[in-house]
C-alpha positions as CSV (number, residue, x, y, z in Angstrom):
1,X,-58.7,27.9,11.5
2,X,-54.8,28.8,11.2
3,X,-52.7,25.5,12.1
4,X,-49.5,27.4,13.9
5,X,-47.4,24.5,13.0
6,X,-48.1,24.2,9.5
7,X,-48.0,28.0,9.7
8,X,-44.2,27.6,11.2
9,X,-43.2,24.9,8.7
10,X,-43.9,28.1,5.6
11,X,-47.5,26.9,4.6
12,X,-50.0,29.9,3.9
13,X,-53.2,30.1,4.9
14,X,-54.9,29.3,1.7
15,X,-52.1,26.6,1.4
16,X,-53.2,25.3,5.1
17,X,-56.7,25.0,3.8
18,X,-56.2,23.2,0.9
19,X,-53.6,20.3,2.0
20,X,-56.6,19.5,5.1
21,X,-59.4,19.2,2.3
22,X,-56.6,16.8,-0.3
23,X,-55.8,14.8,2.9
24,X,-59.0,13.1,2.7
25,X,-59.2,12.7,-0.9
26,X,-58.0,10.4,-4.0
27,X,-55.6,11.9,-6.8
28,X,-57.7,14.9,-7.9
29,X,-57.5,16.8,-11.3
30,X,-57.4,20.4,-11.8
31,X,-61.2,20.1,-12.5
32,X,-62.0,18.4,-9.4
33,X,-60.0,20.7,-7.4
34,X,-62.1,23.6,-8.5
35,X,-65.2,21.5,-7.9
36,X,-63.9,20.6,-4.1
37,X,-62.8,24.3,-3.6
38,X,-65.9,25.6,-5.2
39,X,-68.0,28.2,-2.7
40,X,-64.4,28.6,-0.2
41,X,-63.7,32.7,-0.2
42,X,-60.2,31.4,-1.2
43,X,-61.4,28.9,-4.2
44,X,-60.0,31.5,-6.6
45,X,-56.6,31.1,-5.1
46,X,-56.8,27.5,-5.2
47,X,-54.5,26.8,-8.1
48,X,-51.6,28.9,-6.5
49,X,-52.3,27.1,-3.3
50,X,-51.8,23.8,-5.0
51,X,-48.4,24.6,-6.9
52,X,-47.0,26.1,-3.3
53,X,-47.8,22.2,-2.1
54,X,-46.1,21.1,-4.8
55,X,-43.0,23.4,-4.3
56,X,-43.0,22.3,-0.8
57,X,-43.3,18.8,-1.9
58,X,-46.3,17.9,0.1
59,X,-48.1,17.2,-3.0
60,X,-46.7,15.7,-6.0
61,X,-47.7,16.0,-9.5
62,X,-48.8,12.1,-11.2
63,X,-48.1,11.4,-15.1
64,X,-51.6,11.1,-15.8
65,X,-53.6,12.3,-18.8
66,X,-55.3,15.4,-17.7
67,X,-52.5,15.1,-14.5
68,X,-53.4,14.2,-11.2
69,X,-52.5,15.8,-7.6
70,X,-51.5,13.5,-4.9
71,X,-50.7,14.4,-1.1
72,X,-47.4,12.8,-0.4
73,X,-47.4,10.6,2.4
74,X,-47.6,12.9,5.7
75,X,-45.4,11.4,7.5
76,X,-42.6,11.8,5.3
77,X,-44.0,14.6,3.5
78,X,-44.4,17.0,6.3
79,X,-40.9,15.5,8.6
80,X,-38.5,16.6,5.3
81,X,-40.0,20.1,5.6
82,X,-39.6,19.6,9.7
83,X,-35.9,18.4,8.9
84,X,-35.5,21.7,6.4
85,X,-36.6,24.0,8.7
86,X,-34.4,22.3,11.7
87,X,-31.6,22.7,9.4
88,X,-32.6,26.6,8.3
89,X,-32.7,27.6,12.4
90,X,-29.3,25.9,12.9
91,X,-28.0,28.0,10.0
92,X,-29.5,31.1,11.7
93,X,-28.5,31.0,14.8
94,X,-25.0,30.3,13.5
95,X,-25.3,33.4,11.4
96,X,-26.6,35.3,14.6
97,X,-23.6,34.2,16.9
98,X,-21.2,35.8,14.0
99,X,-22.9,38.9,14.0
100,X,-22.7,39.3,17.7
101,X,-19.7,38.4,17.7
102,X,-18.4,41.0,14.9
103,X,-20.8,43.7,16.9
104,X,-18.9,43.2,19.7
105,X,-15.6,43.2,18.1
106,X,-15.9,46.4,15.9
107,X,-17.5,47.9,19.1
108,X,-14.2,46.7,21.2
109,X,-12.3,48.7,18.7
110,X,-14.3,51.8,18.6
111,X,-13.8,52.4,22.7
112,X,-10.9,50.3,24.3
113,X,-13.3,50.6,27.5
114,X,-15.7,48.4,26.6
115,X,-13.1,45.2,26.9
116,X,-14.5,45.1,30.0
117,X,-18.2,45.4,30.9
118,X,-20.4,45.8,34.0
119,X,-23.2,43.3,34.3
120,X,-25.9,44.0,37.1
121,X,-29.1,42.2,38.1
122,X,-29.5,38.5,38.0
123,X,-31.8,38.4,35.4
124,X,-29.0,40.8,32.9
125,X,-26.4,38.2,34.5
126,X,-28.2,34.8,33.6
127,X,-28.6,36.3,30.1
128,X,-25.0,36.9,29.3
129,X,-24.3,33.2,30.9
130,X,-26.9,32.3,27.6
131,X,-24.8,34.9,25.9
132,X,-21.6,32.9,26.5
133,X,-22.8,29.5,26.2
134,X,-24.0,30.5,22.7
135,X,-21.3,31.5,21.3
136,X,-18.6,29.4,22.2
137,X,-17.2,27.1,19.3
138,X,-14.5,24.4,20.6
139,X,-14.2,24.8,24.4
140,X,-16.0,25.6,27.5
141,X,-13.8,26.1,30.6
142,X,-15.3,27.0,34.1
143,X,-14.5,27.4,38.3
144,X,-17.2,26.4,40.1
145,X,-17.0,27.2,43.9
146,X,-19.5,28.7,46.0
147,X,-21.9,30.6,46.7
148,X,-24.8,30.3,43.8
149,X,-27.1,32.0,41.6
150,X,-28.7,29.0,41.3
151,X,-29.5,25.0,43.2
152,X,-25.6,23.9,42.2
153,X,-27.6,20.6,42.5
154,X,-29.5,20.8,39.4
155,X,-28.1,19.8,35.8
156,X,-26.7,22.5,33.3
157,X,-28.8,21.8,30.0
158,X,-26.8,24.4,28.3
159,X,-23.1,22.2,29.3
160,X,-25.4,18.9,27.8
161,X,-25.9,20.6,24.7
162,X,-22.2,21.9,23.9
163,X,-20.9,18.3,24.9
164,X,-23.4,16.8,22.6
165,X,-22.0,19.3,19.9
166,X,-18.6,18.1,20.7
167,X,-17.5,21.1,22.5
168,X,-14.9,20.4,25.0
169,X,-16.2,21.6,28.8
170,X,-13.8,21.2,31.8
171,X,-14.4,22.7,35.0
172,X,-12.3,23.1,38.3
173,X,-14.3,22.4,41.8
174,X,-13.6,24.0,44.4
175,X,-13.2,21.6,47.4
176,X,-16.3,23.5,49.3
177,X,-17.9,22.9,46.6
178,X,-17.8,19.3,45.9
179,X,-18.2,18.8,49.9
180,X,-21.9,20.1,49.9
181,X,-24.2,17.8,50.8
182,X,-25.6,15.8,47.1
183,X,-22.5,17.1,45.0
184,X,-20.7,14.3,44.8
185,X,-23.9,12.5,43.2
186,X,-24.6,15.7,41.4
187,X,-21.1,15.4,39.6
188,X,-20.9,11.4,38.6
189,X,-24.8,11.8,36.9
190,X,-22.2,14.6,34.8
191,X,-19.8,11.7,34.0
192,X,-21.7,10.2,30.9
193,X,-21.9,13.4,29.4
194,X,-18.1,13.8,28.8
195,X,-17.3,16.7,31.2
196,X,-14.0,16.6,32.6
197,X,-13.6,18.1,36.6
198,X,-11.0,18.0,38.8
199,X,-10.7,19.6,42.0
200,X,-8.5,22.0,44.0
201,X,-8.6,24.7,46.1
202,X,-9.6,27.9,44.2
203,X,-12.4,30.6,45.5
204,X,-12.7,32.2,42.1
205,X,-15.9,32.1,40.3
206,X,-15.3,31.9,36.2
207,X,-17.0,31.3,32.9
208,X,-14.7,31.4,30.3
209,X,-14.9,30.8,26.6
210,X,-12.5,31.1,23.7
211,X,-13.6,35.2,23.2
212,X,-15.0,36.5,26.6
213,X,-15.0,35.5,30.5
214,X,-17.3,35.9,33.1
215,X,-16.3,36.8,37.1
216,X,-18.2,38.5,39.7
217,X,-17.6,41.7,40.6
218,X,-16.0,41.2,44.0
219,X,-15.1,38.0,45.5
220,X,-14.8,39.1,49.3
221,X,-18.1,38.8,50.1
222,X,-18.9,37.2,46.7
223,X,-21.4,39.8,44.6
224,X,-23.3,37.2,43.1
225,X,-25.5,40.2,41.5
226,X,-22.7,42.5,39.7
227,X,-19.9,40.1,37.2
228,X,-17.8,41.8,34.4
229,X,-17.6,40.1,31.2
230,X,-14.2,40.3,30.0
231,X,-14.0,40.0,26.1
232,X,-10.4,39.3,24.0
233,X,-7.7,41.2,25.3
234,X,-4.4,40.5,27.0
235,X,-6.5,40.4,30.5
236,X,-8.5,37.0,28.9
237,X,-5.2,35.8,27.7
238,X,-3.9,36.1,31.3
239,X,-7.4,34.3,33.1
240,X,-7.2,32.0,30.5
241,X,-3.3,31.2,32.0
242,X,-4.6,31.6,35.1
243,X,-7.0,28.6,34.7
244,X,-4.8,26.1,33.5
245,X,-2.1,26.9,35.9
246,X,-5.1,25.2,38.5
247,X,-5.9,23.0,36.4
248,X,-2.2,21.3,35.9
249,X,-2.0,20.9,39.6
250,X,-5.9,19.7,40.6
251,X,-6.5,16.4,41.1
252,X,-9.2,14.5,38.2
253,X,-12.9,13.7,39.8
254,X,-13.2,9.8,40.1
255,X,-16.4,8.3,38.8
256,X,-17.7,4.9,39.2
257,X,-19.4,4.6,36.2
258,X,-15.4,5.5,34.3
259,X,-13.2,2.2,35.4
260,X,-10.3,2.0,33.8
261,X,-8.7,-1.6,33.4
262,X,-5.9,-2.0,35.3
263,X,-3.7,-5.6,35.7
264,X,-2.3,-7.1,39.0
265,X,-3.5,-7.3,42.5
266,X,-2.6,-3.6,43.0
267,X,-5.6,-2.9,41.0
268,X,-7.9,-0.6,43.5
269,X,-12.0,-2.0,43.5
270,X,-14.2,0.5,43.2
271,X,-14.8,1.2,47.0
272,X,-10.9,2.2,46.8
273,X,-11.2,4.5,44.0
274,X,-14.6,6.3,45.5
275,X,-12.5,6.6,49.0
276,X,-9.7,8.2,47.0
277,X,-12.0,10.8,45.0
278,X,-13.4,11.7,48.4
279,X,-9.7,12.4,49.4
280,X,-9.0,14.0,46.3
281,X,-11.9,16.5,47.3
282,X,-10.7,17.0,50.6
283,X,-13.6,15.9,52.2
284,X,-13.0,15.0,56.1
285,X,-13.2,11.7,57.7
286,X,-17.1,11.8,58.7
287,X,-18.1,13.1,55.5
288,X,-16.4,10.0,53.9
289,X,-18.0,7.7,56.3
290,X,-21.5,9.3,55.0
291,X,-20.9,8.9,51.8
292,X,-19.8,5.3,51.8
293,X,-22.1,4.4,54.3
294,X,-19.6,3.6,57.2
295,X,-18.7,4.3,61.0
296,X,-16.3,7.4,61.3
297,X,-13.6,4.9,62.5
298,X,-14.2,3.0,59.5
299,X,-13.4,5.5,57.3
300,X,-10.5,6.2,59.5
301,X,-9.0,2.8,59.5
302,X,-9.2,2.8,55.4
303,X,-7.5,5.8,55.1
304,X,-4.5,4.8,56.9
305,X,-4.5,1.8,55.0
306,X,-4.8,3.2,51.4
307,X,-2.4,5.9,52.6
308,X,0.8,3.2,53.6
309,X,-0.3,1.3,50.4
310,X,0.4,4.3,48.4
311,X,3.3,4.9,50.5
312,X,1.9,8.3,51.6
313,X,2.6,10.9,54.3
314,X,0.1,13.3,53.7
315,X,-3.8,13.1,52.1
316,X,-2.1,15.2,49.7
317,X,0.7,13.0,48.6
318,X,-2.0,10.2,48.5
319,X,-4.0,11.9,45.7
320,X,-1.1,12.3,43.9
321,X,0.1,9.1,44.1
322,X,-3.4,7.9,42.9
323,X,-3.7,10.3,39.8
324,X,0.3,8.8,39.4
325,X,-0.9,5.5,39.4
326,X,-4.1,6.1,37.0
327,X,-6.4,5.2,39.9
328,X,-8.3,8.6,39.7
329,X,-9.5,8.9,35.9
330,X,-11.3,12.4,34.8
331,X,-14.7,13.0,34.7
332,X,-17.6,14.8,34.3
333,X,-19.8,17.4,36.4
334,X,-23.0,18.6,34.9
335,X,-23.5,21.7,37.0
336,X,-22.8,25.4,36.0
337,X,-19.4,26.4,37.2
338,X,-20.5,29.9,37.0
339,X,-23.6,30.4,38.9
């Protein structure tokens, strides 16, 4: 019977066959391995399936007088050929990301028309989002507002994966979307992973990388089925602009788990700084009180207060007296911006 994974780590079938029968047996000789193949259809093809364990260094060869085969160790035999093959699919998919990305270049050339392509069905849509996030080398910038192709509540594996790669990710909430009910959990469980949010108001839906951008079709109502992916031209150069114009003038996500030291009794506490990254998102008195678990006058009552102690006018002028102050740190998300 054909073990698929020996099979995926590059062992034959004869190959297969021979390392379960050595498994169980003492350092054998050439002599005894055709007396333990002896009667197999593939015994004739045992000494070629020996030297292919041998090459693959899951058998080694002992200095003994007539010499002696010996199954290495399976654990560490069979996890080096694991780590080589790990290391051989890294290496391939790198390889396959260049040559989509040269296929798309030289095809950009041929037809200036195809800087700009029409996407349409969700399935076609979720694929190009896979497209983008494989491709992308140093940074991974994104606008997440509502609606969604998908629960906005559930983590982004591909974003984990980029951050653990060290690829930078920021993303700008739109304050809709951090007021829906869970988000604000939803983006702290995001903070350990190193994404940095901040929020403002923006409607725009966007997926952008260093080569290509993603944005739905229409905005007004949102086509959530139909997005054009924009690849390098002067119209990325001018969304990628566009993006850190908002960004400059959001205001960072606080997190509770990111508390910066700060000296003095003006330092906030940590109910302070989640009242002000409420604020910052623009969520309204009552929302506050649910989050923090108080009475709507409650709520009330501690934003006037923070609001004089920051010498604030406005909710406005407060979060920017708090990102002044370094009371609101950046942090992380976790969710798609895109979908």
């Amino acid at each position: 019977m054909i073990d698929t994974v020996l099979q995926a780590l590059g062992l034959s079938t004869n190959e297969q066959a021979l390392y379960e029968l050595l498994l169980a047996q003492p350092p054998i000789t050439l002599e005894g391995l055709h007396a333990l193949t002896a009667g197999r259809v593939w015994a004739v093809d045992a000494e070629a399936a020996l030297r292919g364990l041998e090459e693959l260094a899951l058998v080694t060869r002992l200095p003994t007088d007539p010499p002696r085969f010996a199954v290495v160790p399976v654990d560490a035999g069979l996890e080096a050929l694991l780590a080589a093959r790990e290391q051989a699919l890294v290496a391939a998919r790198q390889r396959m990301n260049q040559l989509a990305v040269r296929y798309r270049q030289a095809a950009i050339t041929e037809d200036p028309l195809d800087l700009v392509e029409v996407v349409h069905g969700r399935e076609a849509v979720q694929a190009r989002f896979k497209e983008l996030y494989r491709t992308v080398r140093t940074e991974m910038r994104g606008i997440d507002a509502p609606p969604y192709l998908a629960d906005p509540l559930d983590d982004n594996g591909e974003e984990l994966r980029l951050l653990r790669e060290g690829v930078r990710y920021r993303v700008l909430y739109d304050r809709q979307a951090v007021g829906l009910p869970g988000r604000t959990p939803a983006i702290e469980r995001g903070v350990v992973i190193g994404e940095e949010a901040r929020v403002t108001d923006v409607s725009l839906k966007l997926l952008l990388s260093e080569t290509a951008a993603m944005v739905p079709l229409r905005s007004q109502p949102v086509d959530l089925e139909t997005w054009l992916v924009i690849h390098d031209s002067v119209l990325l150069d001018a969304i990628s602009e566009l993006f850190e114009m908002y960004w400059e003038r959001a205001v960072p996500l606080h997190s509770k788990q990111e508390q910066p030291v700060m000296a003095g009794h003006d330092a906030p506490s940590e109910t302070d700084r989640a009242l002000l990254s409420l604020l910052a998102a623009g969520q309204t008195d009552q929302a506050i009180a649910d989050s923090l678990g108080w009475h709507e006058r409650t709520a009330h009552r501690h934003l006037r207060a923070m609001m004089q102690r920051l010498d604030a006018a406005t909710r406005f002028q407060a979060g920017y007296q708090a990102v002044r102050r370094g009371w609101l740190t950046e942090s992380g998300g976790g969710t798609d911006a895109a979908r």
